[in-house]
PyMOL Python script that loads the backbone (N, CA, C, O; Angstrom):
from pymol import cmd

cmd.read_pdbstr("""\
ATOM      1  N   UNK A   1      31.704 -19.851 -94.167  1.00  0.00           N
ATOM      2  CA  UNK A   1      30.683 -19.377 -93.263  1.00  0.00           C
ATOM      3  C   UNK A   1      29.429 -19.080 -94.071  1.00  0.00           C
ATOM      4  O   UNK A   1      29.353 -18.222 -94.950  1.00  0.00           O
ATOM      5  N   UNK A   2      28.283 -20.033 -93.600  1.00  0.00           N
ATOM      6  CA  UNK A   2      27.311 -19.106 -94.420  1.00  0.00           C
ATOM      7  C   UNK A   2      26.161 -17.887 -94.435  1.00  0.00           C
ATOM      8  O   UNK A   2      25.388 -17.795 -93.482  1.00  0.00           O
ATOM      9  N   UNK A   3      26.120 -17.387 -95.042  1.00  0.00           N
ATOM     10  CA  UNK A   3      25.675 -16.120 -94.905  1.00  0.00           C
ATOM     11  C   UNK A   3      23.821 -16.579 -95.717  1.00  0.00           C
ATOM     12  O   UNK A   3      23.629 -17.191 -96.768  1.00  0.00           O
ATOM     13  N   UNK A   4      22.995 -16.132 -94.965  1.00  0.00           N
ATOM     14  CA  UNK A   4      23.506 -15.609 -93.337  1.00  0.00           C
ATOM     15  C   UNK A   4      23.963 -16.537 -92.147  1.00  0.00           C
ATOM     16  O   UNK A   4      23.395 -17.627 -92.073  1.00  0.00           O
ATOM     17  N   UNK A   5      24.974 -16.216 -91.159  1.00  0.00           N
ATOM     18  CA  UNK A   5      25.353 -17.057 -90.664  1.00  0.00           C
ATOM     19  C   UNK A   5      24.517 -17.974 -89.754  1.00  0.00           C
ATOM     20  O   UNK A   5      23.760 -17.419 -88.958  1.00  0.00           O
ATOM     21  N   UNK A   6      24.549 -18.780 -89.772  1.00  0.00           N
ATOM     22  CA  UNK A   6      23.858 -20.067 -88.656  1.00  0.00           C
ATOM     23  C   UNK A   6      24.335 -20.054 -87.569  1.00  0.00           C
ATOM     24  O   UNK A   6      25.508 -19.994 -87.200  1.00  0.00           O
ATOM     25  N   UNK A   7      22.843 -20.145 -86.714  1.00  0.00           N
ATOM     26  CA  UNK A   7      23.366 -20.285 -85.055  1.00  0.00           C
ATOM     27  C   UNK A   7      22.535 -20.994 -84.332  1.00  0.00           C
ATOM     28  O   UNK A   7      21.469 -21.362 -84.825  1.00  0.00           O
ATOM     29  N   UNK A   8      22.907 -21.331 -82.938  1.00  0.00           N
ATOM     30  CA  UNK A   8      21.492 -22.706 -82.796  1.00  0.00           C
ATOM     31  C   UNK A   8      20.114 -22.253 -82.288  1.00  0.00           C
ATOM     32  O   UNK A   8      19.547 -22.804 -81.345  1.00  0.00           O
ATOM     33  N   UNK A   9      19.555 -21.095 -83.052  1.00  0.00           N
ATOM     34  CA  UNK A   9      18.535 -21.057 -82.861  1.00  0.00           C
ATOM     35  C   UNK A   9      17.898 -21.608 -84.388  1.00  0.00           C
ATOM     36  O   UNK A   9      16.687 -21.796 -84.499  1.00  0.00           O
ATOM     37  N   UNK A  10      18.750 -21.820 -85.425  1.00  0.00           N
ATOM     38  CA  UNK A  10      17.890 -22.269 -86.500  1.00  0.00           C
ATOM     39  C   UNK A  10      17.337 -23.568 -86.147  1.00  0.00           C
ATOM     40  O   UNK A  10      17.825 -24.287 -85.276  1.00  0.00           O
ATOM     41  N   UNK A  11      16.194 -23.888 -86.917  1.00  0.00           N
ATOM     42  CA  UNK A  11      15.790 -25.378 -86.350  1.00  0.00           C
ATOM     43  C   UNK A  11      15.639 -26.267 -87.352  1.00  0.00           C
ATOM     44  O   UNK A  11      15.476 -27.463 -87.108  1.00  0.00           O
ATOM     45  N   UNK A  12      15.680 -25.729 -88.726  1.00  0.00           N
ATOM     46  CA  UNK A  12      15.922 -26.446 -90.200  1.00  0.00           C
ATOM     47  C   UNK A  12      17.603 -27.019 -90.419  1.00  0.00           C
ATOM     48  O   UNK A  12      18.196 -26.999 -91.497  1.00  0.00           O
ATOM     49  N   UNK A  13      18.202 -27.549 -89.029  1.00  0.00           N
ATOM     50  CA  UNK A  13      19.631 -27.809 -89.381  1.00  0.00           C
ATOM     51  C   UNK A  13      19.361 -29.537 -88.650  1.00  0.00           C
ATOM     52  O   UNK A  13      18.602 -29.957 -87.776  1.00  0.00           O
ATOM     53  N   UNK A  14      20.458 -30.216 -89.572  1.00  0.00           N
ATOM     54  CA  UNK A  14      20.814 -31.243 -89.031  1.00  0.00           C
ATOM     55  C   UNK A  14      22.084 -31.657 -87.723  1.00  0.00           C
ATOM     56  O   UNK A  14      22.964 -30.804 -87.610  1.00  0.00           O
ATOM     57  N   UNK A  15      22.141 -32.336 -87.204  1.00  0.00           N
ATOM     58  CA  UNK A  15      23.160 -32.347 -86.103  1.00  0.00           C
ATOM     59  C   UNK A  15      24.637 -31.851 -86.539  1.00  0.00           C
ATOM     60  O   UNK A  15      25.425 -31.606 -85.625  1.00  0.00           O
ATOM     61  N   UNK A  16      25.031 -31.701 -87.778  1.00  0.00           N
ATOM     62  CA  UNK A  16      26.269 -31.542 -88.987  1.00  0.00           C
ATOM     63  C   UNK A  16      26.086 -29.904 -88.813  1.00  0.00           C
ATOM     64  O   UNK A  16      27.095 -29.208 -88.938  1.00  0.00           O
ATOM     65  N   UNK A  17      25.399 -29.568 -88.659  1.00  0.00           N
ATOM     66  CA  UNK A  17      25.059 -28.080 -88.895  1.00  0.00           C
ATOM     67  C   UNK A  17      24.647 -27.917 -90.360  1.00  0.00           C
ATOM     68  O   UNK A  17      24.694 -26.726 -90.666  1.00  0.00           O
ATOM     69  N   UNK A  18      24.231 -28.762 -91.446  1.00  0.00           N
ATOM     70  CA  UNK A  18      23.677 -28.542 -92.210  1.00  0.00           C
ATOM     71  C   UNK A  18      22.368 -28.263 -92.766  1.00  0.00           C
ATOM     72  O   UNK A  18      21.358 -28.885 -92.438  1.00  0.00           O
ATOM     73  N   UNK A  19      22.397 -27.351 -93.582  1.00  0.00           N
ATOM     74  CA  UNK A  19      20.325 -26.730 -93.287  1.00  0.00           C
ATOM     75  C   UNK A  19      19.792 -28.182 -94.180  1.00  0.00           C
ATOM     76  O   UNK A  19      20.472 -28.710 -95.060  1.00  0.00           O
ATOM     77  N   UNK A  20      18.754 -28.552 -93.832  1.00  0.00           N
ATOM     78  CA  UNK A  20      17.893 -29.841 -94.262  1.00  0.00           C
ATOM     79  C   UNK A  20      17.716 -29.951 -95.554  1.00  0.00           C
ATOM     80  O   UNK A  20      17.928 -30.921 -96.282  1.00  0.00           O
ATOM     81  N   UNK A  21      17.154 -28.483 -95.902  1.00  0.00           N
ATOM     82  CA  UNK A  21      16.922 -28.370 -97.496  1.00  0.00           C
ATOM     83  C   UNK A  21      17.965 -28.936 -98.206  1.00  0.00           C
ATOM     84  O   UNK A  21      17.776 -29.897 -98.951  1.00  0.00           O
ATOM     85  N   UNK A  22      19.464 -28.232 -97.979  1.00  0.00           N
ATOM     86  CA  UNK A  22      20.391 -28.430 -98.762  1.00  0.00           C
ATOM     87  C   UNK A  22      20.940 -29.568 -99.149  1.00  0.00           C
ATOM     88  O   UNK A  22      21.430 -29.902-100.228  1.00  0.00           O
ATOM     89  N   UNK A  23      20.756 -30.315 -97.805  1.00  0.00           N
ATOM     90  CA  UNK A  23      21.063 -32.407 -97.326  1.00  0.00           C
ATOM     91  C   UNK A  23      20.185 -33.014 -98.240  1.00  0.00           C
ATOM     92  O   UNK A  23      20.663 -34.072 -98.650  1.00  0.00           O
ATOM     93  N   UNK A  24      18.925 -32.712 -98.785  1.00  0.00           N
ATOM     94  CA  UNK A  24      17.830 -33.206 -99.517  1.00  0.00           C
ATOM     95  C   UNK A  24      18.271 -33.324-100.808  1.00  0.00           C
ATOM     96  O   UNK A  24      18.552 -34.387-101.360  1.00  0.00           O
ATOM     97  N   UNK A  25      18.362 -31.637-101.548  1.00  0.00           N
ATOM     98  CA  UNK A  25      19.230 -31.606-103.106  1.00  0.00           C
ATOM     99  C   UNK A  25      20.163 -32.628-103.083  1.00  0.00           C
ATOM    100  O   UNK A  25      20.039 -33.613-103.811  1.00  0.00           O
ATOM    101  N   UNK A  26      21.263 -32.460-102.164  1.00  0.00           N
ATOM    102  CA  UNK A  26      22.773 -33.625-102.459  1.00  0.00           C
ATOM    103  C   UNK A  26      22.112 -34.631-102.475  1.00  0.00           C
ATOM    104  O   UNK A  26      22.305 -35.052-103.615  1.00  0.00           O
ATOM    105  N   UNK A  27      21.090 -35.693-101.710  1.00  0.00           N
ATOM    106  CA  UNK A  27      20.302 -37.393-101.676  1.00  0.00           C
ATOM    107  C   UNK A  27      19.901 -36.876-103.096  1.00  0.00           C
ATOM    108  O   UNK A  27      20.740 -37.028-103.984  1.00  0.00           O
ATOM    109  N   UNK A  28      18.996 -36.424-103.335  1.00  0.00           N
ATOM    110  CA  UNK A  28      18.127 -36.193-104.502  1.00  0.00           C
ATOM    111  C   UNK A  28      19.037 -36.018-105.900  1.00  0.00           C
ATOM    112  O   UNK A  28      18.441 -36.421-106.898  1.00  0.00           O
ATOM    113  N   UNK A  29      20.356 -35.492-106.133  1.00  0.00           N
ATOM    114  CA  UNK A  29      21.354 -35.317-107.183  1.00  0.00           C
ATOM    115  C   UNK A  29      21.830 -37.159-106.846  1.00  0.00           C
ATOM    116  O   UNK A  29      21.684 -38.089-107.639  1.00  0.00           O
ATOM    117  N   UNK A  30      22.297 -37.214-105.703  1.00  0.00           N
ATOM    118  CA  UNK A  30      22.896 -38.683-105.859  1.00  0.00           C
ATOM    119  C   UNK A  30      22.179 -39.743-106.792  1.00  0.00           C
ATOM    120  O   UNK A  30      22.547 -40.271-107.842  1.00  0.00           O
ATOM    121  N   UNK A  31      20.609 -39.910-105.767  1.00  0.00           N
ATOM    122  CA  UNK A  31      19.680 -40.421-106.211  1.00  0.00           C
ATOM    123  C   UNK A  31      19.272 -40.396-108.090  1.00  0.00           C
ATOM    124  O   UNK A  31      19.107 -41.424-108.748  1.00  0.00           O
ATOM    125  N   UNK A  32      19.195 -39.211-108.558  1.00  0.00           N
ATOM    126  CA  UNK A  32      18.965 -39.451-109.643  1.00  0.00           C
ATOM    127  C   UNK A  32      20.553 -39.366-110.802  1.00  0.00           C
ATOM    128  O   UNK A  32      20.561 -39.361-112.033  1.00  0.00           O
ATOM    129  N   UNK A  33      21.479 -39.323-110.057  1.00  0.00           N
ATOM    130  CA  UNK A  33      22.735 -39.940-110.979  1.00  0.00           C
ATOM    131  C   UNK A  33      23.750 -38.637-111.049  1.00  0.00           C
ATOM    132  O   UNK A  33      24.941 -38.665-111.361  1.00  0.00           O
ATOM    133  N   UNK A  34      23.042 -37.609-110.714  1.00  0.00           N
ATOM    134  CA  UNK A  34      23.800 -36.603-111.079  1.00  0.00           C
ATOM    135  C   UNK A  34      25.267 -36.402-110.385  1.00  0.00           C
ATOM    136  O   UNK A  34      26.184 -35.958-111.075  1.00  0.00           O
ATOM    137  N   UNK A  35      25.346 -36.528-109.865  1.00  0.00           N
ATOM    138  CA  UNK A  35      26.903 -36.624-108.682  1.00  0.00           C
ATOM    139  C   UNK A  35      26.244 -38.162-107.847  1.00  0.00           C
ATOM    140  O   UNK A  35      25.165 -38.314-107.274  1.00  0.00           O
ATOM    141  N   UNK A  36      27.493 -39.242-108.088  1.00  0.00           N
ATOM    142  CA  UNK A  36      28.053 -40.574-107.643  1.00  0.00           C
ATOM    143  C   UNK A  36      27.551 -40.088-106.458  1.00  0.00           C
ATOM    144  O   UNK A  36      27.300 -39.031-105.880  1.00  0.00           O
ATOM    145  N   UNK A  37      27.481 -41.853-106.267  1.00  0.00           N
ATOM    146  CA  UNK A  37      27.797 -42.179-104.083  1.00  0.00           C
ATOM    147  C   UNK A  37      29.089 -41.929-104.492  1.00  0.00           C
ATOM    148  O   UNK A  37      29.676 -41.229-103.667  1.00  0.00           O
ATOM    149  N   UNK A  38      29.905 -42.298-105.657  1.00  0.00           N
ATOM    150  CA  UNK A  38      31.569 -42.747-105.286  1.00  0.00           C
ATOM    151  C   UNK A  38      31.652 -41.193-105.111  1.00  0.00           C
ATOM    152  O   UNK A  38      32.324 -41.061-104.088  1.00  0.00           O
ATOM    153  N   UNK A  39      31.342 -40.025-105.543  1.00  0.00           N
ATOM    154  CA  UNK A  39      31.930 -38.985-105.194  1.00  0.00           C
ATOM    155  C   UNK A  39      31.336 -38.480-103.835  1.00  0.00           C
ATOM    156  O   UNK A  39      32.105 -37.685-103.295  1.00  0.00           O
ATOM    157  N   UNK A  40      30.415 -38.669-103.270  1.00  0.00           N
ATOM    158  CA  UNK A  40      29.998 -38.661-101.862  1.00  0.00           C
ATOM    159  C   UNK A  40      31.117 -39.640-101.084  1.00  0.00           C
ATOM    160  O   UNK A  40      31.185 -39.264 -99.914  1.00  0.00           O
ATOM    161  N   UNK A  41      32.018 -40.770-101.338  1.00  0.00           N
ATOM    162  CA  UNK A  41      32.019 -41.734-100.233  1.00  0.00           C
ATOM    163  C   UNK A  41      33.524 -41.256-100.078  1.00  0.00           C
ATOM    164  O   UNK A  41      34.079 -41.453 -98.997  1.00  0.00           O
ATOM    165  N   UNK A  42      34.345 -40.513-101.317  1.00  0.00           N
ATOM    166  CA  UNK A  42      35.493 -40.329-101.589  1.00  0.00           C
ATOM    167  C   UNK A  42      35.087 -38.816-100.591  1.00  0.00           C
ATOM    168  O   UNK A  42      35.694 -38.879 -99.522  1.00  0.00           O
ATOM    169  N   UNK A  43      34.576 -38.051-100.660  1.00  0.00           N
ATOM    170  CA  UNK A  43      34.319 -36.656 -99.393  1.00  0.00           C
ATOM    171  C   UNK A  43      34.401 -36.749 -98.286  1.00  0.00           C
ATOM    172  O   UNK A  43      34.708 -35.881 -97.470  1.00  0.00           O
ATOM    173  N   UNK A  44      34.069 -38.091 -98.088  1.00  0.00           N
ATOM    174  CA  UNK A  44      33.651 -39.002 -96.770  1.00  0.00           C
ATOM    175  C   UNK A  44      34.811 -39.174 -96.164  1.00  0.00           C
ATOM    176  O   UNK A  44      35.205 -38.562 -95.171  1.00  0.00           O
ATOM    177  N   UNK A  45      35.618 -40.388 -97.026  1.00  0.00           N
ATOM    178  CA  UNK A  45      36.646 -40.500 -96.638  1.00  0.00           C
ATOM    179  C   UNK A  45      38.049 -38.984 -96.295  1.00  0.00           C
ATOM    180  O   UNK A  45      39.084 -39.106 -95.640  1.00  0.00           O
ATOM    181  N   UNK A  46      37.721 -38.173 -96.754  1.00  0.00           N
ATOM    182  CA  UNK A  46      38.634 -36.887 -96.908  1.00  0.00           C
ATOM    183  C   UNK A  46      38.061 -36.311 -95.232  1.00  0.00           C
ATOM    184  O   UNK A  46      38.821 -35.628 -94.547  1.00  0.00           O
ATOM    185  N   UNK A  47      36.822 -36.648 -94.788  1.00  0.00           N
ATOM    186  CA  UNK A  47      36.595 -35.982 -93.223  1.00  0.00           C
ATOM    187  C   UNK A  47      35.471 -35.042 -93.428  1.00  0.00           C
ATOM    188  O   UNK A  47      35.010 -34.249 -92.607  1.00  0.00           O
ATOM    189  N   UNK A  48      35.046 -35.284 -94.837  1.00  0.00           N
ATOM    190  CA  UNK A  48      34.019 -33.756 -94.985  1.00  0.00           C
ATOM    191  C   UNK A  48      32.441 -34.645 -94.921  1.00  0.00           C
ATOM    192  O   UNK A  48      31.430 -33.966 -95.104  1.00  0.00           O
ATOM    193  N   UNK A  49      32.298 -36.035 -94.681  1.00  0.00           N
ATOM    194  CA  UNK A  49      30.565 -36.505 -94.684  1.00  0.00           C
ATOM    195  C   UNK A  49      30.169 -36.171 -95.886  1.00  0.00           C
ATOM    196  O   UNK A  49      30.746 -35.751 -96.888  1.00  0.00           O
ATOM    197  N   UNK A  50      29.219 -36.397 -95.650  1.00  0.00           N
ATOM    198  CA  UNK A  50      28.178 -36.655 -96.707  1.00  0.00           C
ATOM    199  C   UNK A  50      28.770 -35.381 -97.764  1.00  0.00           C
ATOM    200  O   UNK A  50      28.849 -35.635 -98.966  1.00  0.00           O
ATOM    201  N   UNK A  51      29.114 -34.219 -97.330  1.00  0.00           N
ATOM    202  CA  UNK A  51      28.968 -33.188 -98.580  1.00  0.00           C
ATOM    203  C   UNK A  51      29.512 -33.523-100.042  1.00  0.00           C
ATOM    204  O   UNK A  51      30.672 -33.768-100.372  1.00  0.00           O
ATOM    205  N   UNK A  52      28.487 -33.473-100.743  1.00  0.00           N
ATOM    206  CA  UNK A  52      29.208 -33.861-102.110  1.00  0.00           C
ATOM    207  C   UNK A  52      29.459 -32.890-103.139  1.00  0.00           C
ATOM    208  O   UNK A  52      30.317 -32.936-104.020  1.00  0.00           O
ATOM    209  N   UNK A  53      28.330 -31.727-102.841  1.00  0.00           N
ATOM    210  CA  UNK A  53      28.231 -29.950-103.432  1.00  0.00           C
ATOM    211  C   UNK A  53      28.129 -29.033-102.313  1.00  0.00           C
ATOM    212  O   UNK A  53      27.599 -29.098-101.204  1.00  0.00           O
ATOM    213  N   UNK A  54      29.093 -27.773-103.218  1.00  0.00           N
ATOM    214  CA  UNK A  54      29.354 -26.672-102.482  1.00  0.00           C
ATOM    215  C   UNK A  54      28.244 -25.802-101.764  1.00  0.00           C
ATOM    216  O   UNK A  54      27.448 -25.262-102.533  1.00  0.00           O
ATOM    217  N   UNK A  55      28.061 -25.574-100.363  1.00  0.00           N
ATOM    218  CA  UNK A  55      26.994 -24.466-100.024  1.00  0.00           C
ATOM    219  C   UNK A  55      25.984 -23.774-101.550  1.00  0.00           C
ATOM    220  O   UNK A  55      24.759 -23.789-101.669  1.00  0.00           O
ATOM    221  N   UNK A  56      26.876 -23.297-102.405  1.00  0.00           N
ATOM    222  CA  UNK A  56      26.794 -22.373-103.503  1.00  0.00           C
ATOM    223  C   UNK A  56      25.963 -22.987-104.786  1.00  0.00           C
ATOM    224  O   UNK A  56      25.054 -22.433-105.406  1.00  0.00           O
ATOM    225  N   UNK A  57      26.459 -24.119-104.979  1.00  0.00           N
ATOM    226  CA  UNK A  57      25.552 -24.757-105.907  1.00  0.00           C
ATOM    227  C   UNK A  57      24.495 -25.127-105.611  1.00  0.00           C
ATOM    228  O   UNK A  57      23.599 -25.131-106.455  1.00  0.00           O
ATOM    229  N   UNK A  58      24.178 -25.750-103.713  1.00  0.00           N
ATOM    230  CA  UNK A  58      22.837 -25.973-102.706  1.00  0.00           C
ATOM    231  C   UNK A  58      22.168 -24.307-103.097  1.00  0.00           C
ATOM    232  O   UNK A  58      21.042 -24.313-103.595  1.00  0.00           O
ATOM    233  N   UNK A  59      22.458 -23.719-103.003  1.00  0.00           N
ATOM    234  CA  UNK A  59      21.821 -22.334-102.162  1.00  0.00           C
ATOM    235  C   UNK A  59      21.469 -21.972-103.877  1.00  0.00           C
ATOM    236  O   UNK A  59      20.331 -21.568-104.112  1.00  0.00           O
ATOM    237  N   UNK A  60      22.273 -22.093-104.838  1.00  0.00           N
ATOM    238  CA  UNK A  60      21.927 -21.919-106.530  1.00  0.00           C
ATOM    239  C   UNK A  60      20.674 -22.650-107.160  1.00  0.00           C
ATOM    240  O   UNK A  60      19.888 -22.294-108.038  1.00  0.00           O
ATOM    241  N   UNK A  61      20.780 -23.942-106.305  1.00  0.00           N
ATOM    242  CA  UNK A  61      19.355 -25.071-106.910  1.00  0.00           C
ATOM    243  C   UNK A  61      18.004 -24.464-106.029  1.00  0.00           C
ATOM    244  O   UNK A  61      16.871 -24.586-106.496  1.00  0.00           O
ATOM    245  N   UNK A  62      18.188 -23.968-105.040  1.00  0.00           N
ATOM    246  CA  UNK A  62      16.946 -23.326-104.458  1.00  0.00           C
ATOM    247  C   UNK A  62      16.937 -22.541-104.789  1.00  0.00           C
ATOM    248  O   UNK A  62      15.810 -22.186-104.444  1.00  0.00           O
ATOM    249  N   UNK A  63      17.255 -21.912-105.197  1.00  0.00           N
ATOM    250  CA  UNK A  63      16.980 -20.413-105.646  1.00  0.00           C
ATOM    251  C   UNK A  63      16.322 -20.485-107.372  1.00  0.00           C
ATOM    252  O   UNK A  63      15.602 -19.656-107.929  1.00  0.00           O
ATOM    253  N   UNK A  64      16.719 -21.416-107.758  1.00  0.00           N
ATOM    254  CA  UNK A  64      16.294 -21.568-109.438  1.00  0.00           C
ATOM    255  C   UNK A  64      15.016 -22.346-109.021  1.00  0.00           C
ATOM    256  O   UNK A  64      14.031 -22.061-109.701  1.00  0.00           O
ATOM    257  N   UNK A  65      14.793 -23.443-107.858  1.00  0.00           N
ATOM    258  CA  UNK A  65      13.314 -24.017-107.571  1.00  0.00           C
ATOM    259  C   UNK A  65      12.352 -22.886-107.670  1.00  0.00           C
ATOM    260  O   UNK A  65      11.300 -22.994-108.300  1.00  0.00           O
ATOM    261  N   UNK A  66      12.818 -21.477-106.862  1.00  0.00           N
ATOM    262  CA  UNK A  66      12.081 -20.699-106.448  1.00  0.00           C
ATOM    263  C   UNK A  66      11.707 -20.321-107.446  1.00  0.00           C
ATOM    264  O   UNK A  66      10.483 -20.299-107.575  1.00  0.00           O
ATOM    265  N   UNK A  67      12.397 -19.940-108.390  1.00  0.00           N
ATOM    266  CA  UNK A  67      12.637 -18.463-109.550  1.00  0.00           C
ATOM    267  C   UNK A  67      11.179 -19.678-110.505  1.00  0.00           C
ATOM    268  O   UNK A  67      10.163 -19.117-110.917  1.00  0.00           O
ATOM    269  N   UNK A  68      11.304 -20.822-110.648  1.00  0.00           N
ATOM    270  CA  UNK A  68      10.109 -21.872-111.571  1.00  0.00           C
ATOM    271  C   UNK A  68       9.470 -21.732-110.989  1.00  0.00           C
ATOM    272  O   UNK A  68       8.467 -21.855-111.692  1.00  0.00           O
ATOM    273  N   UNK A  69       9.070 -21.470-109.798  1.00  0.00           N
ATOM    274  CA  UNK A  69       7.662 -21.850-109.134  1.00  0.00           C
ATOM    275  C   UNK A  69       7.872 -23.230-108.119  1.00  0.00           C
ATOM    276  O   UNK A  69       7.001 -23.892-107.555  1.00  0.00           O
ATOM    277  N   UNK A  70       8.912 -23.348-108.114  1.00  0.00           N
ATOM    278  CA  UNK A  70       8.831 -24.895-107.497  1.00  0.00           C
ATOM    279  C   UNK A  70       8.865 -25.260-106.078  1.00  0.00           C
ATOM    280  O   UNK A  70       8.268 -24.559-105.261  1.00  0.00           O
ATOM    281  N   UNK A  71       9.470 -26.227-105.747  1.00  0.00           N
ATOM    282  CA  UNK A  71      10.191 -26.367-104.194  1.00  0.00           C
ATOM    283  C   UNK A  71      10.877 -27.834-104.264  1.00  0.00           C
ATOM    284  O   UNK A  71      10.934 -28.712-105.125  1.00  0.00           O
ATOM    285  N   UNK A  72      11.316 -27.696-103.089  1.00  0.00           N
ATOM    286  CA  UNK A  72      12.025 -29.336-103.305  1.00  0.00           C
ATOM    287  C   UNK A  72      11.570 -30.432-102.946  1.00  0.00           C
ATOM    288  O   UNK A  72      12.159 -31.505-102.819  1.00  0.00           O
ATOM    289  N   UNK A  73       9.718 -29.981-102.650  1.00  0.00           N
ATOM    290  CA  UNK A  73       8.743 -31.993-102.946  1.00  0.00           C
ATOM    291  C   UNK A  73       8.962 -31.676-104.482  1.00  0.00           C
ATOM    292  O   UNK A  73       8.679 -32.666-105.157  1.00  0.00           O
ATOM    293  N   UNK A  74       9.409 -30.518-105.293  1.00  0.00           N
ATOM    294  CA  UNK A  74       9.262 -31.358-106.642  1.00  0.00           C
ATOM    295  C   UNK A  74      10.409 -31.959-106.980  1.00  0.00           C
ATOM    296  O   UNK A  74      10.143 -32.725-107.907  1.00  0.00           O
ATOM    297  N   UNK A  75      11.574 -32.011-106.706  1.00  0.00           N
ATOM    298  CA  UNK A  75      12.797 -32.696-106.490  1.00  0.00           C
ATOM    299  C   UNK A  75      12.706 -34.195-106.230  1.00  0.00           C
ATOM    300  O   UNK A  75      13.019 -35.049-107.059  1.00  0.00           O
ATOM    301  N   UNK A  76      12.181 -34.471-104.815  1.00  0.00           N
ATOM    302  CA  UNK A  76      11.687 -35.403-104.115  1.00  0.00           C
ATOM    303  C   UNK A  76      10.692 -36.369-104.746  1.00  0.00           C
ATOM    304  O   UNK A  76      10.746 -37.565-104.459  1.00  0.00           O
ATOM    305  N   UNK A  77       9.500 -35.739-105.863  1.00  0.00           N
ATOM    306  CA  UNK A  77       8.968 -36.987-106.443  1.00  0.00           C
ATOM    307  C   UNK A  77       9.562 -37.420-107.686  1.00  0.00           C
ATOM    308  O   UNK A  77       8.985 -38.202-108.442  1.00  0.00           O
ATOM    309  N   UNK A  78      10.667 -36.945-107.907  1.00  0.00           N
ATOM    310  CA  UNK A  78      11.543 -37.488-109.071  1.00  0.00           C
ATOM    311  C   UNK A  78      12.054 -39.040-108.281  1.00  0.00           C
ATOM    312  O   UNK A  78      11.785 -40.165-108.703  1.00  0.00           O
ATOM    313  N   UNK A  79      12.686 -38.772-107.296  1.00  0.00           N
ATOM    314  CA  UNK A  79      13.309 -39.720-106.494  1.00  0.00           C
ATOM    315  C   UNK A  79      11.907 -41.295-105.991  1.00  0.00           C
ATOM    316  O   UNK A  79      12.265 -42.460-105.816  1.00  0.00           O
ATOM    317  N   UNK A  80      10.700 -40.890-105.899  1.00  0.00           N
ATOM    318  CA  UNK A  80      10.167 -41.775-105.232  1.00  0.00           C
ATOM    319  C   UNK A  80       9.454 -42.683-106.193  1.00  0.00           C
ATOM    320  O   UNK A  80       9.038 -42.309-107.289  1.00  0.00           O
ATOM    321  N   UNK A  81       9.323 -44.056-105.652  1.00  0.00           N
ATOM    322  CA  UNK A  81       8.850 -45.272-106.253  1.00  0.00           C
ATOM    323  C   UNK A  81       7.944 -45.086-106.555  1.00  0.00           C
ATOM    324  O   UNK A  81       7.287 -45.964-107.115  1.00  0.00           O
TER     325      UNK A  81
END
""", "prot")
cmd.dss("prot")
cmd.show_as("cartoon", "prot")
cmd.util.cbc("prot")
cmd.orient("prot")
């Protein structure tokens, strides 16, 4: 459950009930090598989607964006052409 808990008044969630931010880090770790598609596709297959990291390690990488000064367009132009 995450705390704080989610309910459908948030509007930063995807249809999964996952908050957007967090869906971004996991593309963005895939994307630059850090955790496989194969370990995304093997989650997949287990019934869990896309998740490839725990709430905890999502909610750990924003919180260290924050603590630099950052956010996650700086994540995002690592990833782009």
């Amino acid at each position: 459950m995450p705390n704080p808990p989610v309910n459908a008044d948030d509007v930063d969630l995807l249809e999964c009930g996952c908050k957007i931010e967090e869906a971004l880090i996991e593309m963005i770790y895939v994307k630059l090598g850090i955790i496989g598609n194969d370990v995304a596709e093997e989650r997949k297959a287990d019934g869990n989607g896309w998740k490839a990291l725990g709430r905890p390690e999502r909610e750990r990488t924003l919180k260290i964006l924050d603590f630099l000064g950052l956010s996650i367009n700086n994540l995002l132009e690592l990833i782009q052409d």
